[in-house]
C-alpha positions, -999 to 999 in steps of 0.1 A, spaced: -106 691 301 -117 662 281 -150 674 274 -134 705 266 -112 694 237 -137 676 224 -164 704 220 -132 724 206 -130 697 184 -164 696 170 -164 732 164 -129 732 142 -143 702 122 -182 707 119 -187 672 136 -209 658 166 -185 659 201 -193 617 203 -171 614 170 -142 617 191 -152 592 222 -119 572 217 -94 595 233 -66 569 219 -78 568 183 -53 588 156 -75 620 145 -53 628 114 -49 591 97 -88 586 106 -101 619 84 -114 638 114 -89 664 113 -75 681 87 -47 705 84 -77 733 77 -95 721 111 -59 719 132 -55 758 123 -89 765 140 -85 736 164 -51 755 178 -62 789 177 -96 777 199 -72 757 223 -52 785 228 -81 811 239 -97 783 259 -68 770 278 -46 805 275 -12 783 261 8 792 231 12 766 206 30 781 178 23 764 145 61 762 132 65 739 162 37 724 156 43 684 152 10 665 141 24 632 159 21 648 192 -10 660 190 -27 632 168 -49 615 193 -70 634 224 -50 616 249 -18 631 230 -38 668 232 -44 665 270 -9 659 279 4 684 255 -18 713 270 -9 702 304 27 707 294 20 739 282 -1 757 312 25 741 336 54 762 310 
């Protein structure tokens, strides 16, 4: 799943996957996510992992670091 997110990640941001190799690091105060990217970033989680993650819900400090993301779409498929 890792690997996963990651590549989703690239894609949504235009970046190389080994940008994000520290699962712990905070994507939003770093610059590698944007509020454009997350849009994409969601809507590719979604299809990938078939979750809902509806945007007015949406809190950026629980989804802010890859670690954060894993849990969160773990939650989700177990809902």
């Amino acid at each position: 799943m890792e690997d996963q997110i990651k590549n989703i990640l690239a894609d949504a941001t235009g970046r190389d996957a080994s940008d994000f190799n520290d699962t712990a690091e905070d994507l939003y105060s770093n610059g590698l996510l944007d509020s454009m990217a997350t849009v994409s970033f969601l809507l590719a989680l979604q299809d990938e992992f078939d979750i809902e993650v509806p945007v007015s819900e949406f809190d950026r400090s629980q989804w802010n670091t890859i670690d954060k993301i894993i849990e969160r779409v773990k939650e989700l498929q177990n809902d």
